[in-house]
KOLLOFI-290334 format. One record per residue: z, y, x of N, C-alpha, C in turn. Coordinates in steps of 0.1 Angstrom, whole numbers. Each point is the difference from the previous one (the first is absolute). Example, Ala and Ser with C-alpha at 12.3 -4.5 7.8 and 13.67 -1.06 7.14 Angstrom:
<rs>
R    nw    nv    nu   caw   cav   cau    cw    cv    cu
R    78   -57   132     0    12    -9     0    12     9
R    -7    11    -4     0    11     9     8    11    -8
</rs>
This chain:
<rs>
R    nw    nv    nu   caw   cav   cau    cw    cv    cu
R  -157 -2101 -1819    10    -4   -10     4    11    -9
R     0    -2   -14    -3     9    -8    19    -4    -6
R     9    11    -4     3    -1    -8     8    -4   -13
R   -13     5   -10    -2     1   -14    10     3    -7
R     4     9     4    16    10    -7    -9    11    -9
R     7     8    -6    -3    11    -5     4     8     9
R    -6    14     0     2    12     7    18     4    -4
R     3     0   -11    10     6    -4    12   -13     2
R    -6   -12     3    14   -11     6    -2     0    14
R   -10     5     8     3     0    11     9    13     7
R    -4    13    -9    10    10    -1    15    -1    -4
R     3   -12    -7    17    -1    -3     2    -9    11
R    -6    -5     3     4   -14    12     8     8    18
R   -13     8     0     0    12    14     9     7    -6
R     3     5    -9    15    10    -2    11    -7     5
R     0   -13    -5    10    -7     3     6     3    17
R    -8    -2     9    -2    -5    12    15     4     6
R     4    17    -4    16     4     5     7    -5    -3
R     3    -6   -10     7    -8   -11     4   -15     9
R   -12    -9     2     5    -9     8    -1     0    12
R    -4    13    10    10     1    14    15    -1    -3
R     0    12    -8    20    -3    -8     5    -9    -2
R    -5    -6   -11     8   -14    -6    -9   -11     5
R    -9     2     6    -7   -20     7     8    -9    -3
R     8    -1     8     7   -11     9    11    -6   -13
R     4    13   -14    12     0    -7   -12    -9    -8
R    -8     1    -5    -8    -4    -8    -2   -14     2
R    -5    -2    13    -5   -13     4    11   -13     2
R    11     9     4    14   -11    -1     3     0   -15
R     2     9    -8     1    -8   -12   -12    -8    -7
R   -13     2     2    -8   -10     2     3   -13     3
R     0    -2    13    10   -15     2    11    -5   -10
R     6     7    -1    14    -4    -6    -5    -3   -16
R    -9    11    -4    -4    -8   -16   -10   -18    -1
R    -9     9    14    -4   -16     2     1   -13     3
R    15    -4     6     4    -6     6     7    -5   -14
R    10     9   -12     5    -3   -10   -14    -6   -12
R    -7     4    -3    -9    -6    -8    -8   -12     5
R    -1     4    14    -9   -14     2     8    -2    13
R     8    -8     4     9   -11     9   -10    -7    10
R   -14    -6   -13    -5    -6    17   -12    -1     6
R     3    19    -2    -8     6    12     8     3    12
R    13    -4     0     7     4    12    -4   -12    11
R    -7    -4     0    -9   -10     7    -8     8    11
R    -9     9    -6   -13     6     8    12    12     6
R     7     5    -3     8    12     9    12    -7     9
R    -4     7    11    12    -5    11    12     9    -2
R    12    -5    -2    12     4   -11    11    12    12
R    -7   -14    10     9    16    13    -4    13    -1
R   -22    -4     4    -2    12    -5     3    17    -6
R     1   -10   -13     7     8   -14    18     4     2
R    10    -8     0     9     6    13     1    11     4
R   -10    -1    11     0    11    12   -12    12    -5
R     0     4   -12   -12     6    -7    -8     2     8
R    -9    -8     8   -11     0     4   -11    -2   -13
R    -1   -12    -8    -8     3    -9    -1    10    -8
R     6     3    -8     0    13    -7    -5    11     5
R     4     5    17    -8     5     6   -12     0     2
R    -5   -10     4   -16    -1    -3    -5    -6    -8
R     5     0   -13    -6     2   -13    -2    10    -4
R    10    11     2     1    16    -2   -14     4     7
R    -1    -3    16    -8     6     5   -14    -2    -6
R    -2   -12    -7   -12    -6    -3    -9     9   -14
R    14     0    -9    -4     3   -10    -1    20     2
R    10     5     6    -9    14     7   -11     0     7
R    -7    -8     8    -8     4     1   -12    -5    -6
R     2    -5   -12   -11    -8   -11     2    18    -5
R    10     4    -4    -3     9    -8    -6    10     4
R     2     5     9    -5    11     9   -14    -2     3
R    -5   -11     3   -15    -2    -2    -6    -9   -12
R     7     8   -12    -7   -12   -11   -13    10    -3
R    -7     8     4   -11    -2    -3    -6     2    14
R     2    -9     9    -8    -6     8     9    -7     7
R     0   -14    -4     8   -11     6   -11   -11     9
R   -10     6     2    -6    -5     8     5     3    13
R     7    14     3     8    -2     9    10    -4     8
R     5    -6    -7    11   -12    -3    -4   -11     1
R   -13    -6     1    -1   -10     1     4   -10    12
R     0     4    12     4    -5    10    13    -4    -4
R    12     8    -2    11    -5    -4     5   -11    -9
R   -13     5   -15    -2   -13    -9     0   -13    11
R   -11     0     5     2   -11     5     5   -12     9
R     3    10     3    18    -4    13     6    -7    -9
R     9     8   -13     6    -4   -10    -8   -13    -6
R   -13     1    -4     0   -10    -5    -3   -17     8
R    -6     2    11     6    -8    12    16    -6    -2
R     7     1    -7    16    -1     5     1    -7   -17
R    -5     8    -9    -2    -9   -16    -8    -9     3
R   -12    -7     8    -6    -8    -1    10   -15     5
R     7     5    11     6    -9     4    12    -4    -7
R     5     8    -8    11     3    -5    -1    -7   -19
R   -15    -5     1    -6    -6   -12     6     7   -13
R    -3    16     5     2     9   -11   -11    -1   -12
R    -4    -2   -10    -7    -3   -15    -9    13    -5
R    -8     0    -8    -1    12    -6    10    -2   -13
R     5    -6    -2     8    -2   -16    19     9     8
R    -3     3    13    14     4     1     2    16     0
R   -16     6    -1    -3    13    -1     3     5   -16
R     6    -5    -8     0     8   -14    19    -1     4
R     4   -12     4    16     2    -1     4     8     6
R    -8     2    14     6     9    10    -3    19    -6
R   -11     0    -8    -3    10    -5     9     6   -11
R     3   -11    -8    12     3   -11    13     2     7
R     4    -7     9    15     6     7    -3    15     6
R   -13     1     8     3     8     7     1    20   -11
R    -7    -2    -9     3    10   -13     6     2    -2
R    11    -9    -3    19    -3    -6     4     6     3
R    -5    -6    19    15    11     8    -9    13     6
R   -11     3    -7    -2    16    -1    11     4    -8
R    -3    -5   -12     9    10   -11    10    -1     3
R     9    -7     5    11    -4    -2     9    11    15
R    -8     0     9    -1     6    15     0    15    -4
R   -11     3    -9    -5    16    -2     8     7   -15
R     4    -9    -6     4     4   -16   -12     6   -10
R     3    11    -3    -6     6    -8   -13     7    10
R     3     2    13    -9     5     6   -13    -9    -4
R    -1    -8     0   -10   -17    -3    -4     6   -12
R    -6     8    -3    -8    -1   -17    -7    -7    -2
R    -5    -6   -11    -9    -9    -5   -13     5     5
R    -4    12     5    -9     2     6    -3    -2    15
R     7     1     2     3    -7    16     2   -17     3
R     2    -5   -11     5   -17     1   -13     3    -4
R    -9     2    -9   -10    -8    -7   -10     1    12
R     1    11     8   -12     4    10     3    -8    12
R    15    -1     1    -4   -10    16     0   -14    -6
R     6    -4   -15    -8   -14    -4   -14    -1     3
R   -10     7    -4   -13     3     2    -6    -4    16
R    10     6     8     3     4    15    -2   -16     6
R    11    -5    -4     3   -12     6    -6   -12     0
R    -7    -1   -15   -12    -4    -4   -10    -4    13
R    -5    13    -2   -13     4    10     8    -6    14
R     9     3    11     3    -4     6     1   -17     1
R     9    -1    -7     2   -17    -3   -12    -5     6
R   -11     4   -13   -12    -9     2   -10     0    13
R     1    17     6    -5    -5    15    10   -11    11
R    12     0    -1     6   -11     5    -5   -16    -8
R    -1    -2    -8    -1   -11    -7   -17    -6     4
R    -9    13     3   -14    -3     5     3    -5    17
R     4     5     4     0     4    13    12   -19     8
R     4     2   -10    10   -17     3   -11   -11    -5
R    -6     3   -12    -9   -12    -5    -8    -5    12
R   -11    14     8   -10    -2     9     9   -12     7
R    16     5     9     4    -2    11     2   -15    -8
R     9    -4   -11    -4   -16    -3    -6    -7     2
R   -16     6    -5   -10   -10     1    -8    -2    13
R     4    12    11    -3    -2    15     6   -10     8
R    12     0    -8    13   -10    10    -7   -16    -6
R    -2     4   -14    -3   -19    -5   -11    -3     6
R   -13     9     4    -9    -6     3    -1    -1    17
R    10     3     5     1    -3    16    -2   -17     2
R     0    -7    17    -5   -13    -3    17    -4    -2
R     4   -12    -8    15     1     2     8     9   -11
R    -5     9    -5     8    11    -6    10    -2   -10
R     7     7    -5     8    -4   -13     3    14    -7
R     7    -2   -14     5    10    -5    11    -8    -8
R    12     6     2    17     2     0     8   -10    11
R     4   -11     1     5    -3     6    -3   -18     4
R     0     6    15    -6   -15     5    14    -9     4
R     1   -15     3     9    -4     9     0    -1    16
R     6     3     5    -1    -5    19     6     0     3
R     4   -12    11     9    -8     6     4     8    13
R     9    -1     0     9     8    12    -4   -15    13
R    -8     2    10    -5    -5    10    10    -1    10
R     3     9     4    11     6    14     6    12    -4
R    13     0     4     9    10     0     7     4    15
R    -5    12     2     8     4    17     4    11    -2
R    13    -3     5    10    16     4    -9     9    11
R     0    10    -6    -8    13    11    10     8     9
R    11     2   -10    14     8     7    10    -1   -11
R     8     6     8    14    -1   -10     0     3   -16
R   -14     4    -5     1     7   -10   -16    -1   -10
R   -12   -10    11    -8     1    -7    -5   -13     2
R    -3    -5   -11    -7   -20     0   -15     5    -2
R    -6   -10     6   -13    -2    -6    -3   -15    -8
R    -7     1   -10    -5    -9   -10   -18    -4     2
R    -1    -8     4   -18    -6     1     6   -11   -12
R   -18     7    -9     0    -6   -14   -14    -5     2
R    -2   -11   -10   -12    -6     0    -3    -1   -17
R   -11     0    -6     1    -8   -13     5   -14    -4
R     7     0   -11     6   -14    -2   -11    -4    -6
R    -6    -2    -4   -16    -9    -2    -8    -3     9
R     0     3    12    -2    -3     9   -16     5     0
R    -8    12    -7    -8     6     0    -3    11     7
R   -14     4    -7    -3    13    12     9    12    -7
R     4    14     6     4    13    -1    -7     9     6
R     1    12    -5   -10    14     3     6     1    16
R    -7     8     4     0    10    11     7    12    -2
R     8     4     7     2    16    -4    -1    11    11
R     2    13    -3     2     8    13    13     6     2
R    -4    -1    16     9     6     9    14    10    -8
R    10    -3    -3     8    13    -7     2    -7   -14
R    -7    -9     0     1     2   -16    14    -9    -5
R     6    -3   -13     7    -4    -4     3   -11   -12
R    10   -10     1     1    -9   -12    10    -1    -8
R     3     1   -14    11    -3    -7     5   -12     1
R    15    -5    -2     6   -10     3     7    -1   -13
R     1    -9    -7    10    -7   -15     6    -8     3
R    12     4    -2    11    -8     1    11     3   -12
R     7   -15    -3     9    -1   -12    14    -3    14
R     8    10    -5    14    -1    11    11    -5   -13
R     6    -7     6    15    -4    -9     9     9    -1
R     3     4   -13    12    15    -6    -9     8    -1
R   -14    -1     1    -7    16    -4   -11    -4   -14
R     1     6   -11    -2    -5   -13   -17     5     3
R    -5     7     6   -13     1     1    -8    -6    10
R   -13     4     2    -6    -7    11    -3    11    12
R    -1    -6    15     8    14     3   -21     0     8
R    -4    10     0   -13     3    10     1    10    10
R    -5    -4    11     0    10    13   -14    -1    13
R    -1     9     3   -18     5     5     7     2    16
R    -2   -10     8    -4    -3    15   -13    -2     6
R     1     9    12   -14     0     7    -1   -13     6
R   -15    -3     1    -2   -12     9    -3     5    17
R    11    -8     3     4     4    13   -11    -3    12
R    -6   -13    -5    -9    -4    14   -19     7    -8
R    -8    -4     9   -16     4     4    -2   -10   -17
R   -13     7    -4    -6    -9    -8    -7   -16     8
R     2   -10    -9    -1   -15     6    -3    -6   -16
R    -6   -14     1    -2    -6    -8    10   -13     2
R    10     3     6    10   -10     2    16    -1   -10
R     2    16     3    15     1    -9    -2    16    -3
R    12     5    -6     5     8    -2    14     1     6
R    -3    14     4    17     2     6     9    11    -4
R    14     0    -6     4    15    -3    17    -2    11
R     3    13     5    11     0     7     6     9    -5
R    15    -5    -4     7     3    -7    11     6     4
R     9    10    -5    10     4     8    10     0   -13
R    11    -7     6    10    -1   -11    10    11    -2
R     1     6   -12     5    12     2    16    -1    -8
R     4     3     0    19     2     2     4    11   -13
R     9    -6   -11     5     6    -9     6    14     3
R    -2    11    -5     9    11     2     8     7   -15
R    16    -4     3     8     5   -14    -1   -10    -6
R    -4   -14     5     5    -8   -14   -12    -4    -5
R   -13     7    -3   -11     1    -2    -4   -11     3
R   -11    -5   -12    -4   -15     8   -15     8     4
R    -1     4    13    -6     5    10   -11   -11     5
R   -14    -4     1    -2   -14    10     2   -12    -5
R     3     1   -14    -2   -14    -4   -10    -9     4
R   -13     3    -3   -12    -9     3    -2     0    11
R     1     8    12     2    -2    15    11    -7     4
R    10    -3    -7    12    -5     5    -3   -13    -9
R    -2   -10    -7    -8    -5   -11   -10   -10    11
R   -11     5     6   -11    -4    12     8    -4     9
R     9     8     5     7    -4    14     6   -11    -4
R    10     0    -7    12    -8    -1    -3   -15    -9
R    -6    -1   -10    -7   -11    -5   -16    -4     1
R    -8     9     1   -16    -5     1     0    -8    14
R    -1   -13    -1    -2    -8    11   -13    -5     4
R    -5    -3    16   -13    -3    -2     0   -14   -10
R   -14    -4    -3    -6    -9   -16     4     8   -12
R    11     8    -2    -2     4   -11   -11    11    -3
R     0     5   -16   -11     7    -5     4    14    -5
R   -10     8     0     1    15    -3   -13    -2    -7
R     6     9    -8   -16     6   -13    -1    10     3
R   -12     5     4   -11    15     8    -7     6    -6
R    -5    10    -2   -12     7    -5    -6     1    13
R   -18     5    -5    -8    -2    11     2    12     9
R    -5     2    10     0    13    11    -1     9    -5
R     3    12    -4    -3    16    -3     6    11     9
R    -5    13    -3    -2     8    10    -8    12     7
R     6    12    -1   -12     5     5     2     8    16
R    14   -10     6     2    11    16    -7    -9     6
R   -10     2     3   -10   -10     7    -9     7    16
R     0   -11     6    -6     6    15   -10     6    -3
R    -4     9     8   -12     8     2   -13    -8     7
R   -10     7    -1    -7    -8    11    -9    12     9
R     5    11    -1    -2    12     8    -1    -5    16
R    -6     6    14     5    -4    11    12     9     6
R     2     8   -10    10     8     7    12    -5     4
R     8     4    10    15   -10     3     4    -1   -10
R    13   -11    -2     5    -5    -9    15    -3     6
R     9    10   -13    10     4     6    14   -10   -12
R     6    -5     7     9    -6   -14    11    -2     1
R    13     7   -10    10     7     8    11    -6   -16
R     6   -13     7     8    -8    -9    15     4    -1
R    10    -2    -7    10     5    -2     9   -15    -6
R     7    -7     8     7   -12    -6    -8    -9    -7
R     2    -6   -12   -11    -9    -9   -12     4    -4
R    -4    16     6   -15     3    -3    -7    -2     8
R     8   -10     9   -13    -3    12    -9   -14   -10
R     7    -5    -9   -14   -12    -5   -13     7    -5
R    -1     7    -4   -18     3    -3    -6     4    11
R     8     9     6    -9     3    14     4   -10    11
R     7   -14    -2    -3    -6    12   -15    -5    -5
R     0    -6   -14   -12    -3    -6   -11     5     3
R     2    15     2   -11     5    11   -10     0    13
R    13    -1     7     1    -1    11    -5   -15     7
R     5    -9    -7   -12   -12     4    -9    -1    -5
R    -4     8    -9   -15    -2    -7   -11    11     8
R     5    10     2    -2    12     7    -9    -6    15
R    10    -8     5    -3    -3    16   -16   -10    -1
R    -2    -6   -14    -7   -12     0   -13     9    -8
R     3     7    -4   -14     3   -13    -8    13     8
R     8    10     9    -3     9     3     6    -1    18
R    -6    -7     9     4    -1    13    -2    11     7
R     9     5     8    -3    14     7     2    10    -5
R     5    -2   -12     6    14    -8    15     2     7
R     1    14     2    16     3     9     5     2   -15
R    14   -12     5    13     3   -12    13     3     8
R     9     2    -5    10    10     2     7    -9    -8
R    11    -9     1     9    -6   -11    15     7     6
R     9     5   -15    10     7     7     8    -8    -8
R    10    -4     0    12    -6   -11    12     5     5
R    10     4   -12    12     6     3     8   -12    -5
R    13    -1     7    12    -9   -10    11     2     6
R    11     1    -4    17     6    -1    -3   -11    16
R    -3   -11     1     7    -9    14   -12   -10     0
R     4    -7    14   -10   -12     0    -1   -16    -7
R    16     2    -5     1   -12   -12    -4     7   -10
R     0     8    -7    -7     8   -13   -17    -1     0
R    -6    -8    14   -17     4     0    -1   -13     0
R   -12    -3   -10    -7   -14    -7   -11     2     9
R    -5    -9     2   -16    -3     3    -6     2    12
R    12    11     7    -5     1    13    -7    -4    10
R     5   -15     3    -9    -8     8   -15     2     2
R    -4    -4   -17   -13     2    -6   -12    10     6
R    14    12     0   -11    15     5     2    -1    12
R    11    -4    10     0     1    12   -12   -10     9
R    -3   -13    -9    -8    -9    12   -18    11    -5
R     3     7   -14   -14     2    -4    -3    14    13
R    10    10     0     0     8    10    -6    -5    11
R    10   -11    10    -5    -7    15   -10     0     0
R    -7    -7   -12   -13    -9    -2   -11    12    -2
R     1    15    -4   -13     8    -7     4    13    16
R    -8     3     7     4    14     5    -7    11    -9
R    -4    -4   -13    -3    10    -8    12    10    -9
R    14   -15     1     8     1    -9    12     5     7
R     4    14    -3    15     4     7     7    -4   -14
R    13    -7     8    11    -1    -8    16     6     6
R     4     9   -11    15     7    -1     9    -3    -8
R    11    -4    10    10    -1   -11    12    10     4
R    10     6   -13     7    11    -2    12    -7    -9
R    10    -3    11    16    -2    -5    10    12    -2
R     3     2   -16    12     9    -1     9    -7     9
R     7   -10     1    12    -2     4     1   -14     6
R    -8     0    12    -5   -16     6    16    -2     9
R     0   -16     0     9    -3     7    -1    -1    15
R   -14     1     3    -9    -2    16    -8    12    -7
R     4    12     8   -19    10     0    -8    -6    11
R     1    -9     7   -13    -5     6    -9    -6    -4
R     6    -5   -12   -10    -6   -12    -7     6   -13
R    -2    15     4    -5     9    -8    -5    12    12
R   -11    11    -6   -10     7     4    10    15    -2
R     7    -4   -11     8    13    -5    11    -1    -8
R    11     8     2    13    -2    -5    -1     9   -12
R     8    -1   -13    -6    11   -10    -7    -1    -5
R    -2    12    -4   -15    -2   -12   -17     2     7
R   -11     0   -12   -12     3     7     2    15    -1
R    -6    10     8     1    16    -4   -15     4     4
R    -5     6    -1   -13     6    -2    -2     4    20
R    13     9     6    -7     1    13    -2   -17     7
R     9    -8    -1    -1   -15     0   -18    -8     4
R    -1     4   -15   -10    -6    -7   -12     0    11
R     3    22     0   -15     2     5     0    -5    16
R     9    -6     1    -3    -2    18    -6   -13     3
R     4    -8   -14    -8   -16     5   -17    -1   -10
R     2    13   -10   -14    -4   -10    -9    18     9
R   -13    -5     2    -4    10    10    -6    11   -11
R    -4    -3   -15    -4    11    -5     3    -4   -17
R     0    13    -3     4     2   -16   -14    -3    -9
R   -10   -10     6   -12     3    -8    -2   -16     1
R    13    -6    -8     0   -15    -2     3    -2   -10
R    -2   -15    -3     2    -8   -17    20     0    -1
R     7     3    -5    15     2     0     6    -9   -10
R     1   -13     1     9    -9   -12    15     0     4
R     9    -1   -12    13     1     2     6    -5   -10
R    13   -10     0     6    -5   -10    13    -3     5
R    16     5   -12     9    -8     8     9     9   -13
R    11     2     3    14     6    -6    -5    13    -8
R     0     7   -10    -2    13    -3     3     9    10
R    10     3     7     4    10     8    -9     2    10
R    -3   -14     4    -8    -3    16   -17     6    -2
R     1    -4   -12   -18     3    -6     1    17    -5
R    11     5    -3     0    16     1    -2     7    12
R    12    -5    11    -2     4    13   -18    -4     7
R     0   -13    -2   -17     0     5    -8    10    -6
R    -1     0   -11    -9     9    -9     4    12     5
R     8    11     2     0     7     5    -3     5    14
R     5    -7     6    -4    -2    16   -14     0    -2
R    -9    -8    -3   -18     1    -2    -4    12    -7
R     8     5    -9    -4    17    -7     0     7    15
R    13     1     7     0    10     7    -7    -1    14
R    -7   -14    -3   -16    -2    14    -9     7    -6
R     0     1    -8   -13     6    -8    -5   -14    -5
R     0   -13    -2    -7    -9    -2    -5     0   -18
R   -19     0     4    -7    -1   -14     2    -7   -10
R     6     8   -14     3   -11    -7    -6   -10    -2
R   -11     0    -3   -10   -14    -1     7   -13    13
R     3     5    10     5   -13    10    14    -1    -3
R    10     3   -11    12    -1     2     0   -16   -12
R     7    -8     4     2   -11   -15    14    -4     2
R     6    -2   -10    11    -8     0     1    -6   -15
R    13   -12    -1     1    -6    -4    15    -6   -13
R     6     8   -11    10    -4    -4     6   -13     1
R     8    -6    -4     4   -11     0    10     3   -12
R    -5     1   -14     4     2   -12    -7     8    -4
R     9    10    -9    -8    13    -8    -5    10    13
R    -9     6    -9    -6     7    11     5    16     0
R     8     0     8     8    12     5   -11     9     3
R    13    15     5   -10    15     7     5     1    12
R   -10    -1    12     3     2    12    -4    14     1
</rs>
């Protein structure tokens, strides 16, 4: 991947680089805020809690340092490219939205940096963003025209009928969807994820949100489990999960994008270790029954943490899959259970913990759940020594720094 900057614009771009460790995050929130004023309805494709709780801006900051830092070789970046663009595909991001996003995000250079921002520096990371832009805009095209030509496939937004609706626990529903045409649908893998459109009453936009499919790949349904999450300050916190719970009835319909994704099973034989945290158990239960069927005799290790035993969805699911595999150990870890008989461990997961039920540090390591909980794991596997190559986890929004 080439590129095709000048020597002397890739030299203003990397000067930059201290500049937005500094100001990132000042830059990228007035970003939003210009964008959000000129163009209203793109507040559609950003999730507004998000933005709120400056998570976005955070990992927009992060994105755009390290575009800069490797703009002359962003082939190294690519993997991240396409994580990101995984999450645009679903998110039926355009190439026509790459010039608006480019013109805001310059604005609130100058506007962020003042005079520091010379016309030499705007004109060079214009140049900059360019080149960037368009390897995302390549890189989403391929991913379009892979999804359309799946058997079943689509690109932007399909209809499907809400089939069944079951309470999992106090806090998470599951949704089995089918197409409303009563046609074929892609396959997806293990981990992977779908966007959901929904128009809510009082909210002037359209609101979109990216849930894992909770059960095994099948040519029967789709399934996403949902956890309703609870306003904080007033904040309309959970609307579209609180939205699913409280009005989406089974027969009715939800508009989906197709499967995207790149936290996906392995198919290594090494153990397989999967260490969930509250509502991050849906991709890796996803696993976990796919895991037991595609790859038999593989040792898995399923760990799930949750505040109590009404706080845990799905359980049943993993417990008869446990009885049923002696391949498959399953753990469960209650901060604050009302019965500890009905858990393995009180508290959190901790690393001496860990190592006494997983027998070596030279396993596949998936993890997904709360930011804090995916710090503490991620740490805990640093301090096994565990190979980066085996460590994966999974945001559930912007993509944070563990």
């Amino acid at each position: 991947m080439t590129t095709q900057l000048k020597s002397k614009t890739i030299e203003i771009v990397k000067s930059t680089v201290p500049v937005l460790a500094e100001h990132g995050t000042a830059i990228t929130s007035r970003f939003y805020q210009l964008l959000f004023t000129n163009h209203p309805e793109l507040k559609n494709i950003f999730n507004q809690t998000n933005q709120r709780k400056g998570k976005q801006p955070q990992a927009l900051a992060n994105a755009v340092y390290a575009a800069a830092a490797n703009i002359d070789k962003l082939e190294t970046i690519l993997p991240v490219v396409k994580q990101i663009a995984h999450k645009h595909r679903s998110l039926n991001i355009r190439p026509e939205h790459y010039p608006i996003v480019g013109e805001n995000l310059l604005k609130a250079m100058k506007d962020v940096l003042g005079d520091a921002a010379t016309d030499e520096i705007i004109t060079a990371w214009a140049e900059a963003y360019g080149v960037i832009a368009d390897v995302f805009i390549q890189v989403e095209k391929d991913m379009y025209q892979e999804t359309a030509d799946k058997k079943g496939g689509w690109v932007g937004y399909r209809d499907f009928t809400v089939v069944q609706k079951v309470k999992e626990s106090d806090v998470i529903t599951s949704f089995y969807l089918k197409p409303a045409d009563g046609e074929a649908f892609p396959a997806f893998e293990a981990g992977q994820y779908i966007t959901v459109k929904v128009e809510i009453p009082g909210i002037p936009y359209t609101c979109q949100r990216q849930y894992s499919l909770s059960c095994k790949p099948n040519d029967q349904y789709y399934r996403i489990s949902v956890k309703k999450e609870t306003s904080v300050s007033n904040a309309p916190d959970g609307v579209v999960s609180t939205y699913l719970h409280e009005h989406v009835e089974e027969g009715g319909t939800l508009s989906i994008s197709a499967p995207a994704g790149d936290f996906v099973l392995d198919e290594s034989n090494k153990p397989l270790v999967l260490i969930s945290g509250g509502v991050g158990l849906t991709p890796l239960t996803s696993m976990l029954e796919t895991v037991v069927e595609q790859q038999p005799g593989r040792e898995v290790y399923y760990i799930h943490a949750a505040q109590n035993e009404k706080m845990h969805g799905l359980k049943d699911s993993v417990r008869i899959i446990g009885e049923n595999y002696e391949n498959v150990h399953s753990y469960v870890v209650y901060e604050k259970p009302f019965d500890e008989t009905l858990c393995d461990k009180t508290g959190y997961v901790d690393l001496p913990w860990l190592q006494t039920i997983v027998p070596t540090n030279d396993a596949s390591f998936y993890f997904c759940g709360p930011e804090p909980f995916m710090k503490a794991v991620n740490r805990a596997l640093k301090d096994w020594e565990v190979a980066e190559e085996n460590i994966h986890f999974e945001f559930f929004g912007p993509q944070g720094a563990l």
